[in-house]
C-alpha positions as CSV (number, residue, x, y, z in Angstrom):
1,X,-11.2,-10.2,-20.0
2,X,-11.8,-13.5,-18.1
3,X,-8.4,-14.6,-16.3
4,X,-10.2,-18.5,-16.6
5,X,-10.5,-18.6,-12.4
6,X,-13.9,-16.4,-12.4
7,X,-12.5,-13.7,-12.0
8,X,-12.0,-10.5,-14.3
9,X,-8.8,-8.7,-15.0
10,X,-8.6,-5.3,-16.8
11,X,-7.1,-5.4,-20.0
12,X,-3.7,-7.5,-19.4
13,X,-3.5,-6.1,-16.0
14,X,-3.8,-9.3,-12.8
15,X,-7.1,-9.7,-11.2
16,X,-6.3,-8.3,-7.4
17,X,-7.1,-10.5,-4.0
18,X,-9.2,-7.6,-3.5
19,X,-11.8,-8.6,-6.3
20,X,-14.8,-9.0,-4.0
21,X,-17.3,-7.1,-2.3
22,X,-16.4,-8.4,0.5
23,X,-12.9,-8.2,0.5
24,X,-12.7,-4.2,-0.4
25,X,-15.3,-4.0,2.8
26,X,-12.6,-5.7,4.9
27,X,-9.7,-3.5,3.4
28,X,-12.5,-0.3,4.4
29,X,-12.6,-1.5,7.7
30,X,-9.3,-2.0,8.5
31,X,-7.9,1.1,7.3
32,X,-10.5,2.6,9.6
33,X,-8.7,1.1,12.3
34,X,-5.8,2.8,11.7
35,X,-6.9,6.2,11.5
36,X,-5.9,9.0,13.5
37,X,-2.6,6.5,14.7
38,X,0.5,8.6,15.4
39,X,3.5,8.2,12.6
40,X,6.2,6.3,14.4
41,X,8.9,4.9,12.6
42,X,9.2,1.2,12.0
43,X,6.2,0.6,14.3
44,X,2.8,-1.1,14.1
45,X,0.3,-0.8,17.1
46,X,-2.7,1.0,16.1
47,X,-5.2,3.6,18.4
48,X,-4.0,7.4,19.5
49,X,-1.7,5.8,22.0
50,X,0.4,3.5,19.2
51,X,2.2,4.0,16.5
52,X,2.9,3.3,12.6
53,X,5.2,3.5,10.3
54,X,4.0,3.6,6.3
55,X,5.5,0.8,5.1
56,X,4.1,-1.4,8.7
57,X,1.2,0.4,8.0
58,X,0.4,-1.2,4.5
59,X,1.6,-4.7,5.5
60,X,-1.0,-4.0,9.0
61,X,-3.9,-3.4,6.8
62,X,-3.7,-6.3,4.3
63,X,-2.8,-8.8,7.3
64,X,-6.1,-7.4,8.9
65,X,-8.0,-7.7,6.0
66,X,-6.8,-11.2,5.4
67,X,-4.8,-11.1,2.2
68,X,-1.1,-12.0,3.5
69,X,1.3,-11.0,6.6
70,X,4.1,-9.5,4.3
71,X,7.2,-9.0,6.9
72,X,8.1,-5.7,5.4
73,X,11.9,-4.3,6.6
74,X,12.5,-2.0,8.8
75,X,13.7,1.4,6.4
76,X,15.8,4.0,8.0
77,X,13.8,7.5,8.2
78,X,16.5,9.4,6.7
79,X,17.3,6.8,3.8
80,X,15.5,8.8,1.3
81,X,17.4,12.1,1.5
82,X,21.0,10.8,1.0
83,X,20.2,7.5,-1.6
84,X,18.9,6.6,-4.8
85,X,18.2,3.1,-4.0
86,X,14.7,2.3,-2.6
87,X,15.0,-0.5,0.0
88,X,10.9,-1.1,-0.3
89,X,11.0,-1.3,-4.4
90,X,13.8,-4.0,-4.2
91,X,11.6,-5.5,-1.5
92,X,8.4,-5.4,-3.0
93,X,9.8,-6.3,-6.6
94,X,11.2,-9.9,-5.1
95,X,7.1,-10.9,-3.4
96,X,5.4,-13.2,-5.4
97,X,2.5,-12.2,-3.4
98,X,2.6,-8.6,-6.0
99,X,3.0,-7.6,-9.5
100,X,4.2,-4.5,-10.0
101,X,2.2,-2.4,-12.7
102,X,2.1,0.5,-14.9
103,X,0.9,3.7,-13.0
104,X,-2.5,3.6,-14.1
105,X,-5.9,3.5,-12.3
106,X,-5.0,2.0,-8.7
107,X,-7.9,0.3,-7.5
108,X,-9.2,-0.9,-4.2
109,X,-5.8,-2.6,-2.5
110,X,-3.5,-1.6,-4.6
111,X,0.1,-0.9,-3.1
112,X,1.4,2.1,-3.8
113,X,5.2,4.0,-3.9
114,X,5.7,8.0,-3.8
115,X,9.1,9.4,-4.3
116,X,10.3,11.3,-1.8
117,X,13.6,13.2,-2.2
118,X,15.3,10.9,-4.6
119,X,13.5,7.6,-4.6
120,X,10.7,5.4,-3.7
121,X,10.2,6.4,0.0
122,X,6.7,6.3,0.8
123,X,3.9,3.9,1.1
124,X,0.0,3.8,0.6
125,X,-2.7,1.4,0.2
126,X,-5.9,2.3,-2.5
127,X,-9.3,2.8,-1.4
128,X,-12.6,2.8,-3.4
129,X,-13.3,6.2,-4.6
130,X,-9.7,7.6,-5.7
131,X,-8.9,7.6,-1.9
132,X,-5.9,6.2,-0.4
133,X,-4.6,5.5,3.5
134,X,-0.3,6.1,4.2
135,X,1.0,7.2,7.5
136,X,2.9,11.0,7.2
137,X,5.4,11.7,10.0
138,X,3.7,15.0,12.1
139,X,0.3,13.7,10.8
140,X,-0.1,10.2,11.2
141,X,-2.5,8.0,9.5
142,X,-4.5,10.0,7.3
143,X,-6.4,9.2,4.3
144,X,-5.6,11.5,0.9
145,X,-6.9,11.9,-2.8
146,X,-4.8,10.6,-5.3
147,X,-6.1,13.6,-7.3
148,X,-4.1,15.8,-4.9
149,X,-1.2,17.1,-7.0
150,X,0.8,16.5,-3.9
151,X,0.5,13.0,-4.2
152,X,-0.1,12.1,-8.2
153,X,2.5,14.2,-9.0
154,X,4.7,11.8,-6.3
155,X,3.3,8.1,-7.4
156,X,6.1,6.1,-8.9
157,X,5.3,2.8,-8.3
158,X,2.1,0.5,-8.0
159,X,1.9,-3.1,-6.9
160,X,-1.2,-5.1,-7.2
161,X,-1.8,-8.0,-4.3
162,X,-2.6,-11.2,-6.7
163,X,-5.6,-13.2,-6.0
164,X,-3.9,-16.5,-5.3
165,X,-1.9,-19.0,-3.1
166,X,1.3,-18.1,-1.1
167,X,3.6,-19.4,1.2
């Protein structure tokens, strides 16, 4: 389906700002980066002797990639086990710079929420080939299948970057 810019969506679903060759290349890279970074929460500096939280982590890698700074909030670690209210799904559900989506098929960029404990807690970015890059506290920045039952059985949310303007 033609969305009339050039660009192709998939079925009714919005053409991502990561629609490009290029682009996806860039997201590769900068996840790459971030590898092997020590969790750290509400953090951002990148290499063995930084630190990253998953939620900075995200906003990190499509700022490098040039998509969008998104100034994401700071989320208490222990949020998750005493609330029902995600702080990053209220968050994320107010950017115009995402749509949230059906769970189905992330591809390359696509934000991602797991539930943890009682509610959205945890965030990842998509990679090409099923892959995706989060930041686990006593593992730090790893990447992960979403085929891993851990994770798919965990995926409650998915937010797609849009290919357009923002201020």
């Amino acid at each position: 389906m033609n969305t009339g810019d050039g660009q192709e969506a998939i079925g009714d679903r919005p053409s991502t700002w990561f629609n490009t060759s290029d682009r996806i290349t860039a997201l590769e890279r900068e996840a790459k980066r971030w590898l092997g970074t020590p969790f750290f929460p509400n953090s951002n500096m990148p290499g063995p002797r930084g630190g990253v939280s998953c939620q900075k982590l995200v906003s990190e890698i499509y700022r490098g990639a040039g998509f969008c700074d998104v100034p994401v909030p700071e989320v208490p670690m222990a949020h998750a086990r005493f609330s029902r209210r995600s702080l990053m799904l209220e968050f994320l559900d107010t950017r115009p710079e995402f749509e949230r989506l059906e769970i189905s098929g992330p591809v390359p960029g696509d934000l991602l929420g797991f539930q943890i404990y009682r509610t959205i807690h945890h965030m990842g970015c998509a990679l090409t080939g099923g892959m995706f890059i989060h930041a686990l506290d006593g593992m730090g920045t790893i990447i992960s299948s979403l085929s891993d039952a851990t994770w798919s059985s965990r995926l409650a949310a998915v937010w797609r970057p849009l290919d357009g303007e923002f201020i």
